[in-house]
C-alpha positions as CSV (number, residue, x, y, z in Angstrom):
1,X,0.0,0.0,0.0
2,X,1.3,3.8,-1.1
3,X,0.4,6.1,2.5
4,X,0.2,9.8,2.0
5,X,-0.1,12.0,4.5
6,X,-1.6,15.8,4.2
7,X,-2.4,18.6,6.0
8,X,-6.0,17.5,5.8
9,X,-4.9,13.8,6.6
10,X,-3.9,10.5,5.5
11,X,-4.8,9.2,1.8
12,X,-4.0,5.1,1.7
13,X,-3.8,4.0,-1.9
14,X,-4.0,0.2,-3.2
15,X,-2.4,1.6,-6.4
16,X,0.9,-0.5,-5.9
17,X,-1.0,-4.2,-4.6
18,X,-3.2,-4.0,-7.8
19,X,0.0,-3.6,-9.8
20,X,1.3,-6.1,-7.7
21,X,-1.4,-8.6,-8.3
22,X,-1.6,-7.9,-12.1
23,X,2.1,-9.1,-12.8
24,X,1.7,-12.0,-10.7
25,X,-1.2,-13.3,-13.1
26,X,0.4,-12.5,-15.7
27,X,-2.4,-9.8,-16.6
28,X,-0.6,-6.6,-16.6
29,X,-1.4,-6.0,-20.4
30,X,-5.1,-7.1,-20.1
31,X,-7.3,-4.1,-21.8
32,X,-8.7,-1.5,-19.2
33,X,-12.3,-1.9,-17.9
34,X,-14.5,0.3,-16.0
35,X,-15.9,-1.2,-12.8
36,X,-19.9,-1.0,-12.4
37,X,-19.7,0.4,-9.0
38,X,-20.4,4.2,-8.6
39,X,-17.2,6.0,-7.7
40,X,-18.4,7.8,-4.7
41,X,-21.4,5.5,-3.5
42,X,-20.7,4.0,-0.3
43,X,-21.4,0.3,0.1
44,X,-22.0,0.4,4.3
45,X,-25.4,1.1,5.3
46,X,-25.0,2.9,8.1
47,X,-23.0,5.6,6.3
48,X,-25.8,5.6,3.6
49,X,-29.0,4.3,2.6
50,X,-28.9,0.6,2.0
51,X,-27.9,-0.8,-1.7
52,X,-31.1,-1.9,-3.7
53,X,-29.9,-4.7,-5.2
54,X,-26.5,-5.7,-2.5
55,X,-26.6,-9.1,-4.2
56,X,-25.3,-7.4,-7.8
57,X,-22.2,-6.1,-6.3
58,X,-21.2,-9.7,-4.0
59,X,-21.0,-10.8,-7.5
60,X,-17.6,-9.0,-8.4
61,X,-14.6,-11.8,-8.5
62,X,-11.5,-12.2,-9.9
63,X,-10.7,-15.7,-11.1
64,X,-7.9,-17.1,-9.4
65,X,-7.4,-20.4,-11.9
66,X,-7.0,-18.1,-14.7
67,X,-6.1,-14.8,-13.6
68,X,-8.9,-12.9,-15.3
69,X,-9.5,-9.8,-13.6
70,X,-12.5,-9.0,-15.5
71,X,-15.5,-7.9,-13.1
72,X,-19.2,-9.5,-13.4
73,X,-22.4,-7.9,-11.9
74,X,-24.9,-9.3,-13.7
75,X,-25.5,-13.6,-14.2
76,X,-27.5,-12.4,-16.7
77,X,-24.6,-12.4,-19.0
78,X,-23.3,-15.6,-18.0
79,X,-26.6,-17.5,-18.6
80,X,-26.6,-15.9,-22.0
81,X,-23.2,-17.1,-22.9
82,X,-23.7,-20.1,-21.3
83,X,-26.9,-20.6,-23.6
84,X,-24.8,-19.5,-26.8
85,X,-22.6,-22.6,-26.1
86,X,-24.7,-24.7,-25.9
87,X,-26.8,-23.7,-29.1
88,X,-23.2,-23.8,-30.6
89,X,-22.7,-27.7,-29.4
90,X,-26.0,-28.5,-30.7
91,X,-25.2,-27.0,-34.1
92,X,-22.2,-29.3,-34.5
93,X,-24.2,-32.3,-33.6
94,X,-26.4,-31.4,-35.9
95,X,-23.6,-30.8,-38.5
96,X,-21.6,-33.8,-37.5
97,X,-25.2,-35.9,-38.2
98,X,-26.7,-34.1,-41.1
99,X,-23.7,-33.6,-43.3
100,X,-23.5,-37.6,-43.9
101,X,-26.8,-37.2,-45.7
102,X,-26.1,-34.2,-47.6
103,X,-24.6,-36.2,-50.7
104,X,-27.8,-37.8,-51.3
105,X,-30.3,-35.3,-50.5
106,X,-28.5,-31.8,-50.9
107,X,-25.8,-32.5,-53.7
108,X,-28.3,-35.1,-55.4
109,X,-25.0,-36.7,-55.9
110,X,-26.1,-40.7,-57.2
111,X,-26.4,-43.8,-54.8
112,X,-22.7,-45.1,-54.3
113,X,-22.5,-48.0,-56.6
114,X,-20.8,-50.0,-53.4
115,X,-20.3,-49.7,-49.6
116,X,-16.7,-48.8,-50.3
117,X,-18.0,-46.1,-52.0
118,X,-20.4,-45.0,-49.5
119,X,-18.3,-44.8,-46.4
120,X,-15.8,-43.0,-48.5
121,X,-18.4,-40.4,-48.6
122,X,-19.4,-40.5,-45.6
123,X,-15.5,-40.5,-43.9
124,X,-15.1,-37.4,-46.4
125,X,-18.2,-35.8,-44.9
126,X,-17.2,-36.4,-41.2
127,X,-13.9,-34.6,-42.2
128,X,-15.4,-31.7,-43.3
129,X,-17.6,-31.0,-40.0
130,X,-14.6,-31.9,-37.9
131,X,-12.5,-29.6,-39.6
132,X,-15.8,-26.7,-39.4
133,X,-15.7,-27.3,-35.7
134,X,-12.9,-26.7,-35.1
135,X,-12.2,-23.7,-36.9
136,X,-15.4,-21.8,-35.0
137,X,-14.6,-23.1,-32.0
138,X,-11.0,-21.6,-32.9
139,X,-12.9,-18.3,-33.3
140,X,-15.4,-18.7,-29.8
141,X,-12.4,-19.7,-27.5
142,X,-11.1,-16.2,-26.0
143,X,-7.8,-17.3,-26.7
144,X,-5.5,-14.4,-26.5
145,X,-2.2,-15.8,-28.1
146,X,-3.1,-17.2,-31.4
147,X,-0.1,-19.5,-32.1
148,X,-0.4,-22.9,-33.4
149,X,1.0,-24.4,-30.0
150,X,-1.4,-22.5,-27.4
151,X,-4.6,-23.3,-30.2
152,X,-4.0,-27.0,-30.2
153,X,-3.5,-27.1,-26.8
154,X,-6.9,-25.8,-25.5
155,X,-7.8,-29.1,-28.3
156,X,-5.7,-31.3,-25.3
157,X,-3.6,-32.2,-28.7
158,X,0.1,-32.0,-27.0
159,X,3.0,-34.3,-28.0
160,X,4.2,-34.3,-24.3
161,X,3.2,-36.6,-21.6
162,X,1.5,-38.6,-24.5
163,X,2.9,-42.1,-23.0
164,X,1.1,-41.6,-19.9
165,X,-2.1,-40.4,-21.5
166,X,-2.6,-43.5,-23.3
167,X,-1.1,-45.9,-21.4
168,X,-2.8,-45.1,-18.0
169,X,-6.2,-44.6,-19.8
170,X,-5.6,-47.9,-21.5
171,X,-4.8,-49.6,-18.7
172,X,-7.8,-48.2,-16.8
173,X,-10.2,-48.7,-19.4
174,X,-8.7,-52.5,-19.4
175,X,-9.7,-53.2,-16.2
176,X,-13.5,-53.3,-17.4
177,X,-12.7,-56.2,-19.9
178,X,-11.4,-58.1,-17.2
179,X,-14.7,-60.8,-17.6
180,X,-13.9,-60.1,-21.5
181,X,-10.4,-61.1,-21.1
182,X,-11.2,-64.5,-18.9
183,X,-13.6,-65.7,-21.9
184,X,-11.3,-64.9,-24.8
185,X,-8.3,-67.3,-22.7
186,X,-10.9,-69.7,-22.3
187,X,-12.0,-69.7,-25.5
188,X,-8.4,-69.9,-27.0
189,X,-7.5,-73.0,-24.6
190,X,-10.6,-74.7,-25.7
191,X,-9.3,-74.4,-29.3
192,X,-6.0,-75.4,-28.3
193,X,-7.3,-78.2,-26.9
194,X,-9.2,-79.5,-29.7
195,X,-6.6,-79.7,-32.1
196,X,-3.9,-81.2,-29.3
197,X,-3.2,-84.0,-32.5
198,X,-1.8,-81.4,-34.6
199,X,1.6,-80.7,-34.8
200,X,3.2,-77.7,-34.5
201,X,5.4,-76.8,-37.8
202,X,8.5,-75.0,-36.3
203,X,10.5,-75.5,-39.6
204,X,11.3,-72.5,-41.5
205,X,8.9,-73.2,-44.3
206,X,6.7,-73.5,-40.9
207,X,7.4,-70.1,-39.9
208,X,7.2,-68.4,-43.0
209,X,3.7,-69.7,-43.8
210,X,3.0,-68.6,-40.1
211,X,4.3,-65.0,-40.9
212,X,3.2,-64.6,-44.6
213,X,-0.7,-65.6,-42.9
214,X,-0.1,-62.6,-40.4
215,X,0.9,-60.4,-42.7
216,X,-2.4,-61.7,-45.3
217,X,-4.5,-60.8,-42.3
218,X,-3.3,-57.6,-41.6
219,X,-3.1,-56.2,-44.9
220,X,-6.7,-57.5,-44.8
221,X,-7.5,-55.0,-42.0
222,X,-5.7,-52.3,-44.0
223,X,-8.2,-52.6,-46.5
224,X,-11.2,-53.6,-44.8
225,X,-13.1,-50.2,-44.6
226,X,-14.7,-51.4,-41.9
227,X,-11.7,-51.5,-40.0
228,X,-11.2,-47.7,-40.9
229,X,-14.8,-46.5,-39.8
230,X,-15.4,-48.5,-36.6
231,X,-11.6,-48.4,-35.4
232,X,-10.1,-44.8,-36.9
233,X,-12.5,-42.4,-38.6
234,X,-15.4,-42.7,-36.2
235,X,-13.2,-42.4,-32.9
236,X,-11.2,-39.6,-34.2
237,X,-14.1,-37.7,-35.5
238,X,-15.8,-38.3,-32.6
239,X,-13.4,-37.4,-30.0
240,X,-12.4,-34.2,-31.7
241,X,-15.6,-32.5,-32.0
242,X,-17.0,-33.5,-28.7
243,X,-14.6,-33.6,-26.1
244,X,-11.6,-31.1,-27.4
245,X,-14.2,-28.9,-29.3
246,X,-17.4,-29.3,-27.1
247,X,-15.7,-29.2,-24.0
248,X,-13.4,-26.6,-24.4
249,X,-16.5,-24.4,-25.0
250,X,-18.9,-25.2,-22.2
251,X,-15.7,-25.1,-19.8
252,X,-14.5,-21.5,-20.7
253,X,-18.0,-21.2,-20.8
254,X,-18.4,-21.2,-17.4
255,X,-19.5,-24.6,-16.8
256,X,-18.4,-26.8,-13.9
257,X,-16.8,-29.7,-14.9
258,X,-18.9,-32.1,-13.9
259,X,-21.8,-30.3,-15.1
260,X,-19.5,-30.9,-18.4
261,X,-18.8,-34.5,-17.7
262,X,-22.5,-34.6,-17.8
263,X,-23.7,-32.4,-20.4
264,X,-21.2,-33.5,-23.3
265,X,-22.3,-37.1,-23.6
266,X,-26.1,-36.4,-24.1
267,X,-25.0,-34.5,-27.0
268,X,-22.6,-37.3,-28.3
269,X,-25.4,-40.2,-27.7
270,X,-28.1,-37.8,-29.9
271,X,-25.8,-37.9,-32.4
272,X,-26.2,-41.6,-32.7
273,X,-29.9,-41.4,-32.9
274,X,-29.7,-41.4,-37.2
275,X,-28.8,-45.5,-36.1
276,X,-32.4,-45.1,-35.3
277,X,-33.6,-44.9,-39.0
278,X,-30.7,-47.2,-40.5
279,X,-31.1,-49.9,-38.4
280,X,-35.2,-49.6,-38.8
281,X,-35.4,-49.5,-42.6
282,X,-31.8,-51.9,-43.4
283,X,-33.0,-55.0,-41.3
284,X,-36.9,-54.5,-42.1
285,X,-37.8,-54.8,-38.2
286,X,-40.3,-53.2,-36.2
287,X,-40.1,-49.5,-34.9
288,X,-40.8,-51.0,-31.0
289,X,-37.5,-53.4,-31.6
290,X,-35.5,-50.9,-33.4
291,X,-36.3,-48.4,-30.3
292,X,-35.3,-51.3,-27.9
293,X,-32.0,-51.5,-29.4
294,X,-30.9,-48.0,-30.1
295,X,-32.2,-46.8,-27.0
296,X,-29.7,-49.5,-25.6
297,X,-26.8,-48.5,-27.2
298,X,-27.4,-44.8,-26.6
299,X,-27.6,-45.6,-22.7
300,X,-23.8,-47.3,-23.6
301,X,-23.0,-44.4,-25.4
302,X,-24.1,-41.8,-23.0
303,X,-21.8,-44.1,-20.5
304,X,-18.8,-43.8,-22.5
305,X,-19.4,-40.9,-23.3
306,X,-19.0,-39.6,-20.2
307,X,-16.1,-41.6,-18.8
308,X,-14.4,-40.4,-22.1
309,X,-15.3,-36.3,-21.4
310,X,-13.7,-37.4,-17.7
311,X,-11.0,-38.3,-19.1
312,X,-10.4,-35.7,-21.1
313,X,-11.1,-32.9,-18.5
314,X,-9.0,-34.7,-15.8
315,X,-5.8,-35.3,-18.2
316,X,-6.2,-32.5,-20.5
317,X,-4.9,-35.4,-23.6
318,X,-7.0,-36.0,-26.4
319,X,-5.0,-39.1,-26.4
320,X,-6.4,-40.6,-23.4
321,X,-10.5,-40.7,-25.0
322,X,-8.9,-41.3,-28.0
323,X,-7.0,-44.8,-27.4
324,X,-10.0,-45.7,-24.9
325,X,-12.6,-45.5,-27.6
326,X,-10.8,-47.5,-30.4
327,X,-10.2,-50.0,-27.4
328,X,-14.1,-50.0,-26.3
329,X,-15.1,-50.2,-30.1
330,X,-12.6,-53.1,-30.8
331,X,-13.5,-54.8,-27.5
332,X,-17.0,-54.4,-27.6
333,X,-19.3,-54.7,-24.5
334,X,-18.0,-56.3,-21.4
335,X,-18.3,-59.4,-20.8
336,X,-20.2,-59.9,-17.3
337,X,-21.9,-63.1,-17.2
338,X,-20.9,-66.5,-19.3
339,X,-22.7,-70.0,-19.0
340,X,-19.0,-71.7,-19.3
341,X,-17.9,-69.9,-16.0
342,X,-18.2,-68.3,-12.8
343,X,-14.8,-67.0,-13.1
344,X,-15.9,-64.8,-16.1
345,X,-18.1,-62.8,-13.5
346,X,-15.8,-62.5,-10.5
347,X,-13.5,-61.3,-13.2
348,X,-16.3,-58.6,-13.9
349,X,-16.6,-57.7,-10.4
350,X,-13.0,-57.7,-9.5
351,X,-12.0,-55.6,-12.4
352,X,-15.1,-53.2,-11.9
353,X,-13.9,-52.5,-8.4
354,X,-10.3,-52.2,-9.6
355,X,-11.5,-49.6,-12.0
356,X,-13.1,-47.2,-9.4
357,X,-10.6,-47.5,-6.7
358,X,-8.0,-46.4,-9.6
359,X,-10.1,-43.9,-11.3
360,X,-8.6,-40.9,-10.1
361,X,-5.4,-41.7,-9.0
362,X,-4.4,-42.8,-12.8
363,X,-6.6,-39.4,-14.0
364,X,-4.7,-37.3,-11.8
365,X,-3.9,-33.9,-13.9
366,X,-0.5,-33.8,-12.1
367,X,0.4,-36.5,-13.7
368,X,0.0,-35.1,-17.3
369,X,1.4,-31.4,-16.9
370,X,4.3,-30.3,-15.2
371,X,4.3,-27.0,-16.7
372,X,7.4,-24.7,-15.9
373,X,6.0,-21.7,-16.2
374,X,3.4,-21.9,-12.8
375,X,0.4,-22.9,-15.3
376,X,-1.4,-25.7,-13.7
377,X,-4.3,-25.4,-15.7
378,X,-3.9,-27.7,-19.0
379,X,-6.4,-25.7,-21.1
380,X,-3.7,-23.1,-20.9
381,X,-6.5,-20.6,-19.2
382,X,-3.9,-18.3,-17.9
383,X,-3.4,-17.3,-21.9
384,X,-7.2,-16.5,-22.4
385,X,-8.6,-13.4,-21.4
């Protein structure tokens, strides 16, 4: 504090502790803004007549996560931005969903003459509303430095600590396959079993064939465009326009993150509901049927979906919902329950309760940023104004 004394009396001045607090946030060149409080009203009753609205001015604060020292009065203006994000996040659903149609019934391109042809279209379509949401979610974001490094960092898309981002999410994610894991060794031993009469050809002619079949099966996968939409395209999509694009707005948004961790995956199972239609009119069932199993695997969905948004806003890695969804889709559903064996279900339990006691100790952000530069925050908030 700055003390001046006069003949009148003694002025104290907060003058230097603002400047003081302004370079250690980092906000000394912020732009200048005009507080809402009158500069001569006095905020004590007894000294004047009572505020009419006190409640409007115990709203000023000064975010200590990010530094911003701009002032609020009125949650008006937060619901209204926190409404424009979410009309935003519902826009790219709807993009993300429409635009696969748009071939057909916009460009009145002609039917693909095979499915190769149609997912080709459809992977090309998915690209473009990627690539549209992330360019206005580019412009939304108050990001204040607009290098290539800070804007694919509020994305979670960093190159360091990328070992532990998919190797503790894999691992985690594991544990809830534990039941899937016990069937698939039983089901291998059983087959072992069966042909115990055959010989094993260790020979080199043995080993090539052994080798020039793996190698037969994987370029099969290569090529399988299957492969590429249930295993690459749909994941990476996916996890790019709702977790680093969707997320990053609702949190700078002013949403909590659990309201986030909440939110997000209702939008990411709604833009599943076009399986609705497909599955109804490709395998000529009834609507009641259809409804039984969509409505199944959006409940799945919306349960990935938000152990894959907790991921994200816990490690701050696109990695770690990245690697978990290409394992979930090449795993499948969990294996819980198995006629063969009990042990498939203990395996389910056991693994289930690994997978909570874990959960945040593996998600724990320290573990993914160790920032030198006193920025704990991995969204790099303390660049945003």
């Amino acid at each position: 504090m700055e003390v001046l004394y006069t003949t009148k009396g003694v002025i104290v001045c907060q003058r230097k502790f603002v400047k003081d607090m302004l370079l250690e946030f980092d906000t000394s060149n912020i732009a200048i803004h005009n507080s809402p409080l009158p500069r001569h009203m006095q905020l004590k009753a007894h000294e004047r007549l009572a505020l009419d609205e006190p409640l409007r001015y115990r709203k000023l604060v000064i975010n200590p996560r990010s530094g911003d020292t701009h002032l609020t009065t009125d949650s008006v203006n937060n619901r209204g931005r926190r409404r424009r994000r979410i009309v935003t996040c519902i826009g790219m659903t709807v993009l993300y969903v429409a635009i696969l149609y748009s071939p057909t019934l916009i460009l009145r391109l002609p039917p693909p003459s095979s499915f190769k042809t149609f997912m080709i279209r459809r992977f090309i379509c998915a690209a473009i509303s990627t690539v549209v949401s992330l360019i206005v979610c580019a412009f939304i974001l108050p990001i204040k430095r607009w290098s290539m490094a800070h804007l694919v960092s509020a994305y979670g898309i960093r190159l360091h600590h990328t070992w532990e981002a998919v190797v503790f999410s894999l691992g985690l994610t594991s544990l809830m396959y534990t039941g899937s894991f016990i069937l698939k060794i039983l089901t291998i031993w059983s087959s072992w079993a069966e042909r115990a009469d055959c010989q094993i050809d260790i020979s080199f002619h043995g080993l090539k064939s052994a080798l020039q079949n793996l190698s037969n099966w994987m370029l099969s996968l290569v090529y399988n465009i299957s492969v590429w939409r249930m295993y690459i395209v749909a994941p990476l999509t996916e996890e790019l326009v709702f977790r680093a694009c969707m997320i990053s707005l609702l949190l700078c948004g002013g949403f909590k993150p659990y309201s986030v961790i909440l939110l997000s995956p209702v939008l990411f199972s709604l833009a599943h509901l076009n399986h609705l239609l497909e599955f109804y009119m490709q395998q000529d069932t009834s609507l009641p049927r259809a409804s039984m199993v969509v409505g199944f695997q959006l409940g799945y969905t919306v349960i990935f979906g938000s152990y894959a948004s907790f991921l994200f806003v816990r490690t701050g890695h696109i990695a770690a919902p990245l690697v978990s969804h290409m394992f979930c889709n090449i795993m499948g559903l969990p294996a819980f329950f198995s006629r063969r064996t009990w042990l498939v279900s203990v395996g389910f339990v056991a693994g289930t309760i690994s997978f909570v006691y874990l959960l945040f100790p593996l998600t724990s952000p320290a573990l993914f940023n160790d920032r030198t530069d006193d920025c704990k925050c991995w969204h790099t908030y303390c660049y945003w104004t």
